[in-house]
N, CA, C and O atoms as a Tinker XYZ file with bonds, in Angstrom:
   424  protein
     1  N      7.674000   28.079000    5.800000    73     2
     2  CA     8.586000   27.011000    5.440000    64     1     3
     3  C      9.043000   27.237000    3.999000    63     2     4     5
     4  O      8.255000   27.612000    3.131000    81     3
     5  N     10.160000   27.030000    3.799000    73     3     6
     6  CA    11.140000   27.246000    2.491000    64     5     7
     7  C     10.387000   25.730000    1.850000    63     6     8     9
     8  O     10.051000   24.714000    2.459000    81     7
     9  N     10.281000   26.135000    0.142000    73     7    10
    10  CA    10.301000   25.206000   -0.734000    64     9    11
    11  C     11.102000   24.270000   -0.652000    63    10    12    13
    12  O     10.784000   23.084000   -0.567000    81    11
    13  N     12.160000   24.691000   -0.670000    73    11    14
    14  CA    13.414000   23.253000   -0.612000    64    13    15
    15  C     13.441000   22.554000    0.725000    63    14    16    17
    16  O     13.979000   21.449000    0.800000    81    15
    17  N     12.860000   23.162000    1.863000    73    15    18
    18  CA    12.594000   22.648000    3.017000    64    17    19
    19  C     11.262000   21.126000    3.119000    63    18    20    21
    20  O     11.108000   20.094000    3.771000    81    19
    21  N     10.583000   21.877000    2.029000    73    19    22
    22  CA     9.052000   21.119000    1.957000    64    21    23
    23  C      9.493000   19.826000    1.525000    63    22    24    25
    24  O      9.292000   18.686000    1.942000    81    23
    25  N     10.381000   20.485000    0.243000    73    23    26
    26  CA    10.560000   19.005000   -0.310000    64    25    27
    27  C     11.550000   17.571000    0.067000    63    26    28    29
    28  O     11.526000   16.419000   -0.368000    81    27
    29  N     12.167000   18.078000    0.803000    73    27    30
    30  CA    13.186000   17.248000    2.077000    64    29    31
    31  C     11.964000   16.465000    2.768000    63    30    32    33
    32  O     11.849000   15.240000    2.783000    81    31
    33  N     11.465000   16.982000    3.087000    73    31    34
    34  CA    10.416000   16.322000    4.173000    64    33    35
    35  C      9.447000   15.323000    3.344000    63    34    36    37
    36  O      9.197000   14.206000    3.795000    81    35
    37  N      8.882000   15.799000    2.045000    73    35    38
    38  CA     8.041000   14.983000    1.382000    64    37    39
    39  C      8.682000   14.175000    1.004000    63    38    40    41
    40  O      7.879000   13.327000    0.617000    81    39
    41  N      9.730000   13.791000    0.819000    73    39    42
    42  CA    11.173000   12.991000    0.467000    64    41    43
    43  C     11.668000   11.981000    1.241000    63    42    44    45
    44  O     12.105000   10.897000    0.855000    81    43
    45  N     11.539000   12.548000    2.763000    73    43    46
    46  CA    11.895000   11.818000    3.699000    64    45    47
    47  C     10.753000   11.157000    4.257000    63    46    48    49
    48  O     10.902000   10.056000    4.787000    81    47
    49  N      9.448000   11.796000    4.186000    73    47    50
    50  CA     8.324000   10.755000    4.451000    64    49    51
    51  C      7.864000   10.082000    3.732000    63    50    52    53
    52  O      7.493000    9.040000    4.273000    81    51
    53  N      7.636000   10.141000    2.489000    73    51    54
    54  CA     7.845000    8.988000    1.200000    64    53    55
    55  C      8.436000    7.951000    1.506000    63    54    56    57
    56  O      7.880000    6.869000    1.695000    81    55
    57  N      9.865000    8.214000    1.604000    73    55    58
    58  CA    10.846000    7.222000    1.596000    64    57    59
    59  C     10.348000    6.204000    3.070000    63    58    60    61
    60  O     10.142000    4.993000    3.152000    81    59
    61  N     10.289000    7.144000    3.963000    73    59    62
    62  CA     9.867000    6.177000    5.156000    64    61    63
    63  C      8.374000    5.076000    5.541000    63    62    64    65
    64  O      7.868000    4.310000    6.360000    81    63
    65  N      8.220000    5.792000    4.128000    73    63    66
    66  CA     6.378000    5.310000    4.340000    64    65    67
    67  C      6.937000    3.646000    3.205000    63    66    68    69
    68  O      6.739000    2.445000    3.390000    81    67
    69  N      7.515000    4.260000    2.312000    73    67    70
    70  CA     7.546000    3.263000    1.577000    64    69    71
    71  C      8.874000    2.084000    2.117000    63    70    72    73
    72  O      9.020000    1.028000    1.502000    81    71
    73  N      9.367000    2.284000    2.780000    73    71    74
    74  CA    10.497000    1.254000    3.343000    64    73    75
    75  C      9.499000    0.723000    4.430000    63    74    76    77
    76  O      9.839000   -0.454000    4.549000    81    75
    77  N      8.067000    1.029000    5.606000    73    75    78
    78  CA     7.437000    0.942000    5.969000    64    77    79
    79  C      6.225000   -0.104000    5.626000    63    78    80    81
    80  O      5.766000   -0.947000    6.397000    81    79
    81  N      5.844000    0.142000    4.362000    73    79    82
    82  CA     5.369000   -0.969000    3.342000    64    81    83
    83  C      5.583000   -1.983000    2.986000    63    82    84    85
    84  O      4.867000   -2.982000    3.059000    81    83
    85  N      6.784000   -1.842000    2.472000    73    83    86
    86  CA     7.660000   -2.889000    2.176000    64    85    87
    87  C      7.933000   -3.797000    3.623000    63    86    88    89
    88  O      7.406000   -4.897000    3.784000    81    87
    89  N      8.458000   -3.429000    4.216000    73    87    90
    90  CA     8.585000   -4.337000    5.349000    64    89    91
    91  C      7.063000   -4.667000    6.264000    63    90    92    93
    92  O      7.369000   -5.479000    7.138000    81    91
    93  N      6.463000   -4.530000    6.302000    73    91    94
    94  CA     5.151000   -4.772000    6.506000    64    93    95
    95  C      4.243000   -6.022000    5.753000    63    94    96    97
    96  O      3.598000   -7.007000    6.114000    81    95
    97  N      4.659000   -5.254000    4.316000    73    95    98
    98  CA     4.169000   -6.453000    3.145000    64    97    99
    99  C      4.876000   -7.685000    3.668000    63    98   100   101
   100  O      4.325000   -8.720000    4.042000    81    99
   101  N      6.514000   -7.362000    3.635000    73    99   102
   102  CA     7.433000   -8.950000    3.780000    64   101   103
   103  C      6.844000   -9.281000    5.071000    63   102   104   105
   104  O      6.839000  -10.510000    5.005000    81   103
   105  N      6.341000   -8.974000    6.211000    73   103   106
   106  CA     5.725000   -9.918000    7.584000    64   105   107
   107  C      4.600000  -10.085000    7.124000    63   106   108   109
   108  O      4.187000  -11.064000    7.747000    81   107
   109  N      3.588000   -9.673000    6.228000    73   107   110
   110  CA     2.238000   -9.938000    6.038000    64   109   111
   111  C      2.265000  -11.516000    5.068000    63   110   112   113
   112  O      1.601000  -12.550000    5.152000    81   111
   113  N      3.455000  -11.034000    4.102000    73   111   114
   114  CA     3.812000  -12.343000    3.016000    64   113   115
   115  C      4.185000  -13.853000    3.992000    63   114   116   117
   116  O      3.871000  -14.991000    3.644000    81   115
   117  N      4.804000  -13.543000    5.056000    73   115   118
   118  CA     5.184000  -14.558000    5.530000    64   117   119
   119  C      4.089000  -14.869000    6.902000    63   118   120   121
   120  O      4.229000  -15.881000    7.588000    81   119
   121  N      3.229000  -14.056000    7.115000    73   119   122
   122  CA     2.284000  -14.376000    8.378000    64   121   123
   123  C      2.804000  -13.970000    8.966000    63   122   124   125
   124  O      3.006000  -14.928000    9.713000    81   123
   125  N      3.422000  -13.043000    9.461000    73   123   126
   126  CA     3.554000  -12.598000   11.180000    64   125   127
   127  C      2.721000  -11.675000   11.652000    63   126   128   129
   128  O      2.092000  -11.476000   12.691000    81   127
   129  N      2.909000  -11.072000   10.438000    73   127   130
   130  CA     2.050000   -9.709000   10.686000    64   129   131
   131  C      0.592000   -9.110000   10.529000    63   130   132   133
   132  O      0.296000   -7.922000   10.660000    81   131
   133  N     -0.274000  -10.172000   10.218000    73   131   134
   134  CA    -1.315000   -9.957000    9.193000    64   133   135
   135  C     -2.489000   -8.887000    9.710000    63   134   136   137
   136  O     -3.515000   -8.682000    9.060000    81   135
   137  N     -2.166000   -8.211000   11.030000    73   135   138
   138  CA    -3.037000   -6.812000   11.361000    64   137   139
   139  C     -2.498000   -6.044000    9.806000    63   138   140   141
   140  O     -3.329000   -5.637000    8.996000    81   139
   141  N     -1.436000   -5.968000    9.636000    73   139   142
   142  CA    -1.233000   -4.975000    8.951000    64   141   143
   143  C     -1.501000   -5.023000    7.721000    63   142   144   145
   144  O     -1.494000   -4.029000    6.995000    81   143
   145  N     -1.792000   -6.286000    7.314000    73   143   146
   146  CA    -2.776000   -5.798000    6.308000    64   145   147
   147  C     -4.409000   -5.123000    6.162000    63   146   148   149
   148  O     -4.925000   -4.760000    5.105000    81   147
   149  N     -4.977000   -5.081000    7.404000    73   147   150
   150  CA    -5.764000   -4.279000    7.608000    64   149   151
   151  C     -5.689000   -3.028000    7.666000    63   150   152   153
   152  O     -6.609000   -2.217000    7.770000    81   151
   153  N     -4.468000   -2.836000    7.593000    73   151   154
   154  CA    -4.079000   -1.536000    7.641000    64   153   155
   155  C     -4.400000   -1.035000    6.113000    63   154   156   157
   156  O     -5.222000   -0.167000    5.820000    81   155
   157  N     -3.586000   -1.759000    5.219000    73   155   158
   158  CA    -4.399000   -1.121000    4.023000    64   157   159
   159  C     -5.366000   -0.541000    3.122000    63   158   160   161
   160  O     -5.305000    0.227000    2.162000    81   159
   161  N     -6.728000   -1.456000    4.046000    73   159   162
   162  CA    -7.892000   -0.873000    3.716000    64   161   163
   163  C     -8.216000    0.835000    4.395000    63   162   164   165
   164  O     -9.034000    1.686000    4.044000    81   163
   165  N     -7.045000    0.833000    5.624000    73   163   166
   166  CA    -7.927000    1.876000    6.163000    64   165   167
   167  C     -6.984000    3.077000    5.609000    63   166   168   169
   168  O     -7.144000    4.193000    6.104000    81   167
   169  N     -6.142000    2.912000    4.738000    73   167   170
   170  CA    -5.086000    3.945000    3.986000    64   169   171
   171  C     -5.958000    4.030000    2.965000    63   170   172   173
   172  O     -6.138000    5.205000    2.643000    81   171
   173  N     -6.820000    2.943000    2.067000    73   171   174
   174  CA    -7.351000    3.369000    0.691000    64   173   175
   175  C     -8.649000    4.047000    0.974000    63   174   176   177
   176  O     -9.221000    4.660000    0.072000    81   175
   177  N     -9.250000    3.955000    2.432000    73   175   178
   178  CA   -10.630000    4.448000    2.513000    64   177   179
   179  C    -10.041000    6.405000    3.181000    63   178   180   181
   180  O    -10.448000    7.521000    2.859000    81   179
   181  N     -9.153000    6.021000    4.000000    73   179   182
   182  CA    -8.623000    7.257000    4.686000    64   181   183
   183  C     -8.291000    8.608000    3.347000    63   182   184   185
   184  O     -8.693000    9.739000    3.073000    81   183
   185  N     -7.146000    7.419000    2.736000    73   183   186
   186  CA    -6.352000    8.380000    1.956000    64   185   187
   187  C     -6.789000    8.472000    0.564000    63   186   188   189
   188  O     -7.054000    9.578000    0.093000    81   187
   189  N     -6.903000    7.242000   -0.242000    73   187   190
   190  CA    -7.169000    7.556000   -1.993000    64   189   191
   191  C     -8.885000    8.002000   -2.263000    63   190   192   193
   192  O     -9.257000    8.609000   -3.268000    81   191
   193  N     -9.815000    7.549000   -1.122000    73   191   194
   194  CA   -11.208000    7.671000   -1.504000    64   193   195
   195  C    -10.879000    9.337000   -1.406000    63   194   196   197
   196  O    -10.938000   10.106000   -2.366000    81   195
   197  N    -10.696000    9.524000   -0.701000    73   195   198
   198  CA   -11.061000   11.181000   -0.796000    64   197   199
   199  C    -10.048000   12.294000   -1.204000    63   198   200   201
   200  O    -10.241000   13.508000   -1.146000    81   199
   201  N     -8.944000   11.649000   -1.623000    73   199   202
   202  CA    -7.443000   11.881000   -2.759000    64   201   203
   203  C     -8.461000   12.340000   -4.497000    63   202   204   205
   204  O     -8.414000   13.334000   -5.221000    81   203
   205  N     -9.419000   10.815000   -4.583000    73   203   206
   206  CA    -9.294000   10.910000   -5.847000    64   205   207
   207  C    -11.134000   12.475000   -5.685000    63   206   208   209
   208  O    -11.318000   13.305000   -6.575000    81   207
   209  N    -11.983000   12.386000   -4.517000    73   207   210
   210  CA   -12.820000   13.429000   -4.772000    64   209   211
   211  C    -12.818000   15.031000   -4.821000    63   210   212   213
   212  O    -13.705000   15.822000   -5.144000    81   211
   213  N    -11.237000   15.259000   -4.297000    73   211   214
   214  CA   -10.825000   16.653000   -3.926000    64   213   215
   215  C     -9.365000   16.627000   -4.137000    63   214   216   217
   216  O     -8.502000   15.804000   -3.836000    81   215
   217  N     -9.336000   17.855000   -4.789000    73   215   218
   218  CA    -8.050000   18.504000   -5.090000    64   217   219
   219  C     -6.719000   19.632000   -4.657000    63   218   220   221
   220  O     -6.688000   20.856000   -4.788000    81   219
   221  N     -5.603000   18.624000   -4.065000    73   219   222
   222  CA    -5.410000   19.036000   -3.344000    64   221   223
   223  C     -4.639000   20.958000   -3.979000    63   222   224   225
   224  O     -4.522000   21.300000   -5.156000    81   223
   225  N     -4.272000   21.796000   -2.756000    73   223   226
   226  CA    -4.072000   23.272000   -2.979000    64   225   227
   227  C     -2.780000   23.267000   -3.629000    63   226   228   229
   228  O     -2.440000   24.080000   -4.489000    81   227
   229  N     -2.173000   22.453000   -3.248000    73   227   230
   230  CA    -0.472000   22.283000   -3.266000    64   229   231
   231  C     -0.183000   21.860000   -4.658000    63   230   232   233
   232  O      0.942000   21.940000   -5.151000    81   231
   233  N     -1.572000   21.258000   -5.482000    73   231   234
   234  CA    -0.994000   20.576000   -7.087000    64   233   235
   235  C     -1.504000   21.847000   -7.846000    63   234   236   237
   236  O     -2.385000   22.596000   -7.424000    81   235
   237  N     -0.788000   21.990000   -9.090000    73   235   238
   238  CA    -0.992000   23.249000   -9.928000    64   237   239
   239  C     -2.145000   23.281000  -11.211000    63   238   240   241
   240  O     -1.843000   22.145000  -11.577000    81   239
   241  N     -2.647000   23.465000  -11.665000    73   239   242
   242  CA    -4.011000   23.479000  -12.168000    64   241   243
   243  C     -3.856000   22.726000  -13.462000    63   242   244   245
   244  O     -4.760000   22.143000  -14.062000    81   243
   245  N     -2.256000   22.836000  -13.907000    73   243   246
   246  CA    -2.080000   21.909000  -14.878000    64   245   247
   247  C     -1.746000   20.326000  -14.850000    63   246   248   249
   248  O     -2.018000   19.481000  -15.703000    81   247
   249  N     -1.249000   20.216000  -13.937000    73   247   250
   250  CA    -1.302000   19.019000  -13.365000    64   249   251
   251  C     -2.458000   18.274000  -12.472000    63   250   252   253
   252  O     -2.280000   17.122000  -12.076000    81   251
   253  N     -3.523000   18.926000  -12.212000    73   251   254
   254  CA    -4.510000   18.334000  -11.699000    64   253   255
   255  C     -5.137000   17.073000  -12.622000    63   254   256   257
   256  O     -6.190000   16.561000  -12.242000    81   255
   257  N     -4.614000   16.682000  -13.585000    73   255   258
   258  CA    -5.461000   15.421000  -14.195000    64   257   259
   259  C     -4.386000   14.369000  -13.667000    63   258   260   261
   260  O     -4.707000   13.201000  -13.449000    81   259
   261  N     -3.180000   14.817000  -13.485000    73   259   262
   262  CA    -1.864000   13.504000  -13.030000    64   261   263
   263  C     -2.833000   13.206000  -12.035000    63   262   264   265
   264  O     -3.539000   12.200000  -12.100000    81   263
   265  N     -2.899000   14.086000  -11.066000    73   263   266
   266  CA    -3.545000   13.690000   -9.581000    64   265   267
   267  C     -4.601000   12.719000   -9.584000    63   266   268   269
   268  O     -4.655000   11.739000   -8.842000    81   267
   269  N     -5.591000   13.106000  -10.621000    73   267   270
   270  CA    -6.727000   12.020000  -10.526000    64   269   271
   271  C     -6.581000   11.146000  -10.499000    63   270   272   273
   272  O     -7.127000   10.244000   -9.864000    81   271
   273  N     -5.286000   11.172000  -11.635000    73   271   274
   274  CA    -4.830000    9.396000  -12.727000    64   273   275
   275  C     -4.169000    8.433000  -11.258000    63   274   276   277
   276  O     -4.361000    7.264000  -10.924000    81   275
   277  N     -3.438000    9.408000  -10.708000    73   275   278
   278  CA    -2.427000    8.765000   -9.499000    64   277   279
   279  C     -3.357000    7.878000   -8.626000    63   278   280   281
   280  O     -3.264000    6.690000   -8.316000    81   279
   281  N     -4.346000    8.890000   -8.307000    73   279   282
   282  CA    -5.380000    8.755000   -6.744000    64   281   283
   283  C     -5.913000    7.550000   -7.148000    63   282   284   285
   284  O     -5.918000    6.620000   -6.342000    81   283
   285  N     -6.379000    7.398000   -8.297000    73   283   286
   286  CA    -7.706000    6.345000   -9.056000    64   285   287
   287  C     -6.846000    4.780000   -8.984000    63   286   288   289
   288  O     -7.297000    3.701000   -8.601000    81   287
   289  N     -5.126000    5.184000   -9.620000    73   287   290
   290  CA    -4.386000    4.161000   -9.669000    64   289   291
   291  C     -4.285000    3.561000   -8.610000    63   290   292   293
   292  O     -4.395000    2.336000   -8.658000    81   291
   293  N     -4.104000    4.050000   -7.633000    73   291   294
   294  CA    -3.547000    3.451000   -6.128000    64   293   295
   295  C     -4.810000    3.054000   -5.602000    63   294   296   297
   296  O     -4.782000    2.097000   -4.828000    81   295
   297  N     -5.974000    3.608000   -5.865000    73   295   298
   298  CA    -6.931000    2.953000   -5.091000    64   297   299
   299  C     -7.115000    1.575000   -5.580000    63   298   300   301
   300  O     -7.040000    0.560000   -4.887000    81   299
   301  N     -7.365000    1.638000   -6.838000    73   299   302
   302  CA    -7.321000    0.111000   -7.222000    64   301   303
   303  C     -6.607000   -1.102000   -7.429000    63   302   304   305
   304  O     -6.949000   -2.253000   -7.697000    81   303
   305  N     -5.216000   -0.366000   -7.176000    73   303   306
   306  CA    -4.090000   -0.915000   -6.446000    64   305   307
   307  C     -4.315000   -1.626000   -5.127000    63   306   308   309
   308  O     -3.797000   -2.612000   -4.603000    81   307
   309  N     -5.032000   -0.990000   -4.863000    73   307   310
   310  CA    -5.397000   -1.079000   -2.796000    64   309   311
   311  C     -6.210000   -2.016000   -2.581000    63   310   312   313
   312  O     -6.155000   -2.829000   -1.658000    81   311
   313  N     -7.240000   -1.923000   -3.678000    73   311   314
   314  CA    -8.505000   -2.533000   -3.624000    64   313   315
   315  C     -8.263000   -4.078000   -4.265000    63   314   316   317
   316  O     -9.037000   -4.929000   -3.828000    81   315
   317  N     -7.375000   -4.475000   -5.150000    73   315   318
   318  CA    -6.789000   -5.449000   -5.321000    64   317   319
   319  C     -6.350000   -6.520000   -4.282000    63   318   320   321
   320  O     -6.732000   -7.673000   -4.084000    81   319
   321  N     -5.049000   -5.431000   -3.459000    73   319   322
   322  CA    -3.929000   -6.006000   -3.194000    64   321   323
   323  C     -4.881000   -6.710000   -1.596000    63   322   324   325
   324  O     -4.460000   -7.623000   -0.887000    81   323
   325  N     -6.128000   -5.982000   -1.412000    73   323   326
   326  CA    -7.065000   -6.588000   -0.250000    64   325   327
   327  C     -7.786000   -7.841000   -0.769000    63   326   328   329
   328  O     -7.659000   -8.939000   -0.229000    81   327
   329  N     -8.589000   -7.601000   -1.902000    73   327   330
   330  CA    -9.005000   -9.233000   -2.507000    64   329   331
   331  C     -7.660000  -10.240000   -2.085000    63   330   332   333
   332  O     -7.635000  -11.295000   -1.452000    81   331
   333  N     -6.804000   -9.614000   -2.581000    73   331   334
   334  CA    -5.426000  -11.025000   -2.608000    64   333   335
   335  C     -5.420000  -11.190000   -1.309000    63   334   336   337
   336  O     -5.561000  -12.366000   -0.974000    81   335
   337  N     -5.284000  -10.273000   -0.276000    73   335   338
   338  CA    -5.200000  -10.940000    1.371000    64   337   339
   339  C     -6.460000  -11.842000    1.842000    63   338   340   341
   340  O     -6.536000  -12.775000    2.642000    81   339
   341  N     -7.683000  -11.013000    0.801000    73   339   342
   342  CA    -9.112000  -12.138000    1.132000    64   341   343
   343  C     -8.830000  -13.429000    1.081000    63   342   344   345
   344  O     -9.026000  -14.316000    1.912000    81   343
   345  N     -8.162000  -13.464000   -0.386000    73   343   346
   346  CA    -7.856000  -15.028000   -1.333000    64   345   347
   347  C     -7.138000  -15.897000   -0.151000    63   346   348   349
   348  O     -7.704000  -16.875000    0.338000    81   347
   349  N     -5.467000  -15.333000    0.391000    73   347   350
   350  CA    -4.831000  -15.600000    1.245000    64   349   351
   351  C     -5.103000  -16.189000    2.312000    63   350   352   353
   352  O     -4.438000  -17.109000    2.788000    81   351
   353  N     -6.413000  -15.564000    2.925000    73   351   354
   354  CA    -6.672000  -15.933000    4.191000    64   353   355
   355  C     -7.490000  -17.711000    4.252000    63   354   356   357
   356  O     -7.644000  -18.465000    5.213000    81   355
   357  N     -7.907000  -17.887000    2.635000    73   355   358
   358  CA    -9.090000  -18.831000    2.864000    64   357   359
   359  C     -8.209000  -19.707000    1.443000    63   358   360   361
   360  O     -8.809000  -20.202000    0.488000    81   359
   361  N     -6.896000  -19.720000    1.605000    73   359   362
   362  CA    -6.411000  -20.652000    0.557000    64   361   363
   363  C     -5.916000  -21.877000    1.206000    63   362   364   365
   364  O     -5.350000  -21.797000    2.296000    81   363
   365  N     -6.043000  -22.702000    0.772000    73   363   366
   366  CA    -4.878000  -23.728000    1.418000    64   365   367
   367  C     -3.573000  -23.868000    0.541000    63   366   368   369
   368  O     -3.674000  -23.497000   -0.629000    81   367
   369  N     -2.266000  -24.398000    1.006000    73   367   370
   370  CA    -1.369000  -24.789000    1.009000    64   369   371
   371  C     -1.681000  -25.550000   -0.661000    63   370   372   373
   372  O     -2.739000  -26.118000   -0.931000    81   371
   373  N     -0.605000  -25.410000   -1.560000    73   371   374
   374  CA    -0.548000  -26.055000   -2.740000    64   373   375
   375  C      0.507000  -26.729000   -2.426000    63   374   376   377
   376  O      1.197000  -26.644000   -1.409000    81   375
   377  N      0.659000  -27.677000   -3.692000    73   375   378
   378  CA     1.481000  -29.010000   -3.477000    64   377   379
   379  C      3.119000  -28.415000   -3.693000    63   378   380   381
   380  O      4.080000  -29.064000   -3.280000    81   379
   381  N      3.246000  -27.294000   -4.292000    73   379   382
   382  CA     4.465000  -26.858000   -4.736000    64   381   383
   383  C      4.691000  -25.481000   -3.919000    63   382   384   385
   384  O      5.750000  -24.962000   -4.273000    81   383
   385  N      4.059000  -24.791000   -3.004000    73   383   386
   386  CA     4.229000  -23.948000   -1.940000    64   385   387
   387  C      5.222000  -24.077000   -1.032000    63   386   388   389
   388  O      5.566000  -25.068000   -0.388000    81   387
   389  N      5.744000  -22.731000   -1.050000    73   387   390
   390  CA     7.093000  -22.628000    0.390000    64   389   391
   391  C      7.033000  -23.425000    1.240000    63   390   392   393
   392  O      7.846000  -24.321000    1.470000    81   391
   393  N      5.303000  -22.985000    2.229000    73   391   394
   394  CA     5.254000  -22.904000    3.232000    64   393   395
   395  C      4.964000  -24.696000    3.468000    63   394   396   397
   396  O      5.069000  -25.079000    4.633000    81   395
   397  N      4.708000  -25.463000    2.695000    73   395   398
   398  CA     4.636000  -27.075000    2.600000    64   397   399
   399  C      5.924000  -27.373000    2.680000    63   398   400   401
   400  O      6.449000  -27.845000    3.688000    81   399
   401  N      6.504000  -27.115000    1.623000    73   399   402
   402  CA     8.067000  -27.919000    1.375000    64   401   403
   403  C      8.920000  -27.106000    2.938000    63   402   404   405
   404  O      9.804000  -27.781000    3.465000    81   403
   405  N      8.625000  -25.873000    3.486000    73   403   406
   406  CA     9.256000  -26.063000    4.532000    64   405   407
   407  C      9.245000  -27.239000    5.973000    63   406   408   409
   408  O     10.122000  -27.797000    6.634000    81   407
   409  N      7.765000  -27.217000    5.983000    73   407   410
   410  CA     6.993000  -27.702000    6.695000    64   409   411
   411  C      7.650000  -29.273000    6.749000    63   410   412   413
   412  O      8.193000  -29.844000    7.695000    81   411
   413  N      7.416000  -29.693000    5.513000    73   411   414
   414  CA     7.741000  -31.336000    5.085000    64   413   415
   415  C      9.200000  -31.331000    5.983000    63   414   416   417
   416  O      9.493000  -32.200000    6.805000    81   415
   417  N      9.978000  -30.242000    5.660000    73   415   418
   418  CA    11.380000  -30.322000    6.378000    64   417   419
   419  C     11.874000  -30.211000    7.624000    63   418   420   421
   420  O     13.047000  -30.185000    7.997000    81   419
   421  N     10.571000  -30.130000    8.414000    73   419   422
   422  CA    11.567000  -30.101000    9.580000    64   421   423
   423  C     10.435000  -31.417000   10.602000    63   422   424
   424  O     10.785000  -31.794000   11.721000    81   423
């Protein structure tokens, strides 16, 4: 496979992963979707736990400290953004919340 070939593809699955996210997040934000936030845990245990213990062939020896910084970032990114779905699941409704003032309205 051609270089400029590789990078089309890492480009195009990026992009799809992250338009993927995003719309996932917006059904998780609003409740429809909330498997998928389980999904996240199993991307930070799948992908960043063992991102940040091994290095991948494809990064160049000078850049191997970005990689760490990246892997370490996103995990705790991950590991966050799951507390907040914990918080989510066991919050109630505040007095100034969407999902009340919609509620009140219909």
């Amino acid at each position: 496979m051609v270089i400029a070939d590789r990078k089309k593809v890492v480009l195009v699955i990026g992009y799809s992963a992250g338009i993927g996210c995003w719309g996932g997040g917006t059904l998780v934000l609003f409740g429809r979707a909330t498997g998928l936030g389980a999904f996240a845990a199993v991307v930070t245990l799948a992908v960043h736990v063992p991102g940040g213990l091994a290095w991948p062939v494809f990064v160049e020896s000078e850049a191997l400290w970005l990689w760490d910084i990246l892997q370490r970032t996103n995990l705790v990114k991950n590991i966050c953004l799951l507390w907040g779905c914990f918080h989510f699941l066991h919050h109630r409704l505040g007095k100034y919340s969407l999902a009340r003032y919609l509620g009140n309205k219909r």
